[in-house]
N, C-alpha and C positions, 0 to 999 in steps of 0.2 A: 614117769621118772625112771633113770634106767642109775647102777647102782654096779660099778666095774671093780676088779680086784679084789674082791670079798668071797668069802669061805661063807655059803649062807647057811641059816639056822637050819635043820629038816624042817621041814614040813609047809615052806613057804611056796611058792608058785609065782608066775608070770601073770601078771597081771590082779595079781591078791590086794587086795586094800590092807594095809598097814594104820597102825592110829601111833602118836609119838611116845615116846618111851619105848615101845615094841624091839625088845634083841631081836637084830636081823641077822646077827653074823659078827664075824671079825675080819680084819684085813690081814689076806695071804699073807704066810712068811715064803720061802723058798721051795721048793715045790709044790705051793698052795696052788689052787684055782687062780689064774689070772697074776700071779706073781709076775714081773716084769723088771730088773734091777733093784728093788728096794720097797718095804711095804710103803704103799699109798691106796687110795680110793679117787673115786671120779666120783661124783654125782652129776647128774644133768636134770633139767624139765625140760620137757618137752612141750610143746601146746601145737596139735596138728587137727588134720580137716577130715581124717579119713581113722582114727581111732589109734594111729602110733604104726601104720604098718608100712608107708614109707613117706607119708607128708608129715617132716618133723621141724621143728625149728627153733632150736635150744634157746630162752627164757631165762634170764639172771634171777639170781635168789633175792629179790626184793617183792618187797607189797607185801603180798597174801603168802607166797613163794618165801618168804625171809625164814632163817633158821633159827629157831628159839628166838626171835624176836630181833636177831644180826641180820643183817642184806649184807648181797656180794654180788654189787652190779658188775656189769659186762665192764672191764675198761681196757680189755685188746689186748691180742695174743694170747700166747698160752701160759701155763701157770701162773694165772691172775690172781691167786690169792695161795702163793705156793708158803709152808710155812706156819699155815692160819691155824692155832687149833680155836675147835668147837666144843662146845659142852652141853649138848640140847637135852 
């Protein structure tokens, strides 16, 4: 899973298994990490053949993947679910 614009908690790492609930951070404000026009986040999954190091293949939040129990399948282009909030 890769987790963009966000100011992360200390002591997390690349590749750390997280369980839900778990503070991971917040999203930049203006000189934050990854700031880019206006706070937002990206989440992506990935599901690759080679451990994430460059065979990736971004996977909609449905099934097993669904957040707190929401899905946000794939339905084309970008900002596909721009708008949405979550409450996991």
């Amino acid at each position: 899973m890769a987790f963009f614009h966000v100011t992360l908690a200390g002591g997390l790492a690349a590749g750390q298994s997280v369980t839900q609930g778990q503070y991971m951070g917040y999203i930049s404000g203006p000189g934050g990490q990854g700031f880019v026009g206006g706070p937002h986040i990206h989440l992506t999954v990935w599901q690759t053949a080679d451990g994430g190091n460059w065979s990736r293949i971004a996977v909609p939040f449905t099934g097993i993947n669904a957040i707190s129990g929401v899905e946000f399948p794939d339905i084309g282009g970008g900002n596909q679910h721009y708008g949405t909030l979550i409450y996991p």
